[in-house]
N, C-alpha and C positions, 0 to 999 in steps of 0.2 A: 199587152197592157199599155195603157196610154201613157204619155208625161206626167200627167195630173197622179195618175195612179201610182207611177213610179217614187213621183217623191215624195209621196203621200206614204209610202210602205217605208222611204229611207227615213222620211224625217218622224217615224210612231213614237219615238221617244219623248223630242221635242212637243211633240203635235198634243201627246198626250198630257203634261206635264201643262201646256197652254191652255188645253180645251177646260180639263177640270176645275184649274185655277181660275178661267175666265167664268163656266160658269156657277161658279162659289162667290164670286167676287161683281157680276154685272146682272143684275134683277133686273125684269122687265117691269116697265111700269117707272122704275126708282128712279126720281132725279140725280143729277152729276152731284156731288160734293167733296169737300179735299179728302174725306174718309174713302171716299172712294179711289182715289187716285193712292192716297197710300196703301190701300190694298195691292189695285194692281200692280205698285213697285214691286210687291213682295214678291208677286207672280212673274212678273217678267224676270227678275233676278233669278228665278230657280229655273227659270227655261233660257240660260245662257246666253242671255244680250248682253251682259256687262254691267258694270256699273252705270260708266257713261253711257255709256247708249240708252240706257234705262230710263236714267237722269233725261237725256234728250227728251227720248219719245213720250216720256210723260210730262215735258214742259212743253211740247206740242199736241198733246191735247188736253189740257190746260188750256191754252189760248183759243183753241178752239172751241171750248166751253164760254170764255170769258165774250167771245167775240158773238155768240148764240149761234154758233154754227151744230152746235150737240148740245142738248140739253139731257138725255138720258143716257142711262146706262146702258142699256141695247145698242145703244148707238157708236161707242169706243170700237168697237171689234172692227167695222168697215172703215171707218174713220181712220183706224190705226194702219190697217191693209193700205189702205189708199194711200197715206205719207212713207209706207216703208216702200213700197213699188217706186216708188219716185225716185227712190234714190240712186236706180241704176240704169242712166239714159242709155239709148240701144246704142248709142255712137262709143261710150265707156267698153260695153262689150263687145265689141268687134278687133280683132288681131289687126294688128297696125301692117299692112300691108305692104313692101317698100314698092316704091316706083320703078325703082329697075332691077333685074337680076331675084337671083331668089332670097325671097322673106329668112332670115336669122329666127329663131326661137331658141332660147335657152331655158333649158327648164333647171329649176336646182329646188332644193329641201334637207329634212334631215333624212337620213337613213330612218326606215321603218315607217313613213311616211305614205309609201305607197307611188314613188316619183318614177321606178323604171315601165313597173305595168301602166303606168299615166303616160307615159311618152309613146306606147307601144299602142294606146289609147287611141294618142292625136296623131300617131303614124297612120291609124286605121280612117281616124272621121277625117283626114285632110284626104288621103288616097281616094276616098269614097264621092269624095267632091271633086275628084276631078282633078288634083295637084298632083304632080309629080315629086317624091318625098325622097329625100337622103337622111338617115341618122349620122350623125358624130359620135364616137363610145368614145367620152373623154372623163366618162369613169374608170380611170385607169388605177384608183386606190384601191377599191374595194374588191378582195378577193370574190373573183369568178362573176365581174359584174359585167364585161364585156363581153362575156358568153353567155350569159342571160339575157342580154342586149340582143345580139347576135342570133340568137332562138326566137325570140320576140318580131325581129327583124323578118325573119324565115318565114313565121307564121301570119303576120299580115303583108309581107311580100314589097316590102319595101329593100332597097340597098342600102349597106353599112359600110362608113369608113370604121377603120379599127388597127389600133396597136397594140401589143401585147400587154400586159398586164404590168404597170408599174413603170411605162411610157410616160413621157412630160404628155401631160391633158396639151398644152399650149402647141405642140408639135400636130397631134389628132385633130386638133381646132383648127388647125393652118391647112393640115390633106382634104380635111372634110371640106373645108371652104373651096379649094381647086376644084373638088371633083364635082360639087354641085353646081362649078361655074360651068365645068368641061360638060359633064351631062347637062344642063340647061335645064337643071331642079328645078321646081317652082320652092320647094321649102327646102332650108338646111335647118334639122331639128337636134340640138345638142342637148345630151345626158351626160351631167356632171357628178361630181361626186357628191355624197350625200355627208350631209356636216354642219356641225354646232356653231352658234356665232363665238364660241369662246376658241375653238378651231383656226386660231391665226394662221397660218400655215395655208390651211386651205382655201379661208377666205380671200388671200393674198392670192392663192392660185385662181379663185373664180374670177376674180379681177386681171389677171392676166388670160384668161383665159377671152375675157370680154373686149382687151386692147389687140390681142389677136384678131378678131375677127373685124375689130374695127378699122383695122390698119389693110387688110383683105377686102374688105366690103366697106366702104363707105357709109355708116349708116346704121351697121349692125353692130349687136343685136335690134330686130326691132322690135323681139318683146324678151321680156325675162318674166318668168311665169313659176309663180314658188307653189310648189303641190302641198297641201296640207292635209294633213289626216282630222278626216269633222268628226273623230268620235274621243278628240281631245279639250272638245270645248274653250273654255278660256285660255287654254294653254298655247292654243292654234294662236293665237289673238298676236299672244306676247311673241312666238316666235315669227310671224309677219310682221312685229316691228323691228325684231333683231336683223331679218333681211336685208328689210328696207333700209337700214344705216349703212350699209353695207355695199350694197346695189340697186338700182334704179330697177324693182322690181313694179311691173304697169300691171301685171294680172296673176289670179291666182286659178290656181285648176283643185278644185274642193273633191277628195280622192276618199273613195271608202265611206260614201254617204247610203251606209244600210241600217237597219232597224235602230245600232244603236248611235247612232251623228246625232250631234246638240248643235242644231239647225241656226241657233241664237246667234253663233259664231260669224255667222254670213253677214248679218248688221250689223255685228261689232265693227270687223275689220272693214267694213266699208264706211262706216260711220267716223272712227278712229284715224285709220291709215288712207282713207281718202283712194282704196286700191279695189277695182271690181272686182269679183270673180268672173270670170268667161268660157269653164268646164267644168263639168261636173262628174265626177266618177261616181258610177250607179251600180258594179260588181265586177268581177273576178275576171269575166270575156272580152274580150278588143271592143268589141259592140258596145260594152254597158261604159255608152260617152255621150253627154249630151249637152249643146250650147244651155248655160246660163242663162232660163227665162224667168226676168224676178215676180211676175203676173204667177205665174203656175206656180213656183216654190214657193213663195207667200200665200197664196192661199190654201197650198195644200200644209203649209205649218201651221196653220191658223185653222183648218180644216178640224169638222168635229169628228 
């Protein structure tokens, strides 16, 4: 099954929810009118872009009307395609690579998100390209999560630093970092604990966990990458903002996008939080990972 097909199958929900509405709402033939445009507010609001982003995208095509660049109704669907692609230049999606030594990645979220099979994810698709990969289990709260790690670790065949269960995360941060120097990793991928922004405790620890590494590696993290579960729709939204106050989160890894993801989520937070997405969780297997192509995702949302 190709990309197109794939997220064409995760995003049926969304996909379905757009098709009907768009066509209830864009007659062939029908000139533009404001009646028309607050139709498809209504529509794009129930296929989970947001408020603002809704607001946005329909005050850019608006202008695009006003300017005769679309005069019909037929004409919004491609028009709209075209502006939301744009919004994720290929240079946004690409892992920030350091210059020297190996690349940092921290991944964090909340529990039940989907963040440890996501790391076990990009343990697979960086090995498969050629990196040499070390994990961190600097989830050291969560019962039995560094043995889940550790399984994970086994099965796509990467090496794991690790301490026992209820080890300082900042101690696991500081071994992972040696060992990836000594082995001459190309990645050090660290799995933190999964946690609430109201979670001070923790979030005080994700922050020391980050001045460790930076005080170790010059540089790093060079990304922080919040996994989000897309079959929470706006909910996803609000806690990529609660991160972001938090941590200088640059990417997200959009985890558990099957039948039922509310695909809308993806413009919001990039529209909002100004943060790409750059993975995509597509099932259950180390395999089901794929870079972020907003060409393919966009039109297979928009797909009839």
């Amino acid at each position: 099954m190709g990309l197109f097909d794939r997220f064409k199958r995760g995003l049926s929900k969304t996909r379905e929810r757009i098709s009907s509405g768009f066509r209830s709402v864009l007659r062939i033939g029908q000139k533009i009118d404001e009646g028309t445009l607050n139709r498809l507010e209504d529509t794009m609001l129930s296929s989970d872009f947001g408020p603002k982003t809704t607001i946005k995208l329909i005050d850019i095509i608006r202008a695009g009307w006003k300017k005769g660049e679309i005069g019909e109704e037929q004409e919004i669907k491609d028009y709209l395609i075209k502006h939301i692609v744009q919004m994720w230049p290929e240079a946004d999606r690409q892992i920030s690579w350091a210059s020297s030594g190996p690349t940092v990645i921290v991944m964090t979220g909340i529990n039940g998100s989907g963040k440890t099979t996501s790391v076990a994810k990009l343990s697979k698709h960086l090995t498969g390209s050629g990196k040499k990969v070390i994990l961190g289990a600097c989830d050291t709260f969560r019962a039995a999560a560094v043995e889940q790690l550790t399984i994970w670790s086994e099965r796509v065949g990467v090496q794991i630093v690790r301490h026992d269960q209820g080890a300082d995360p900042g101690a696991v941060a500081y071994d992972a970092c040696e060992a990836a120097i000594a082995r001459s990793a190309d990645v050090l991928l660290i799995d933190t604990a999964g946690r609430l922004h109201t979670q001070e405790h923790l979030m005080r620890e994700l922050g020391k966990i980050q001045k460790v590494l930076q005080k170790k590696l010059p540089g790093a993290p060079h990304e922080v990458m919040l996994v989000l579960d897309a079959t929470i729709g706006q909910n996803a939204v609000q806690q990529a903002r609660q991160f972001s106050e938090h941590v200088d989160v640059n990417g997200i890894f959009l985890a558990k996008l099957d039948g039922s993801a509310k695909g809308g989520i993806v413009v919001g937070i990039r529209d909002e939080l100004n943060v790409p997405v750059k993975f995509v969780g597509l099932g259950e297997t180390p395999d089901d990972i794929e870079p972020f192509d907003p060409a393919t995702f966009v039109e297979a949302m928009f797909a009839e």
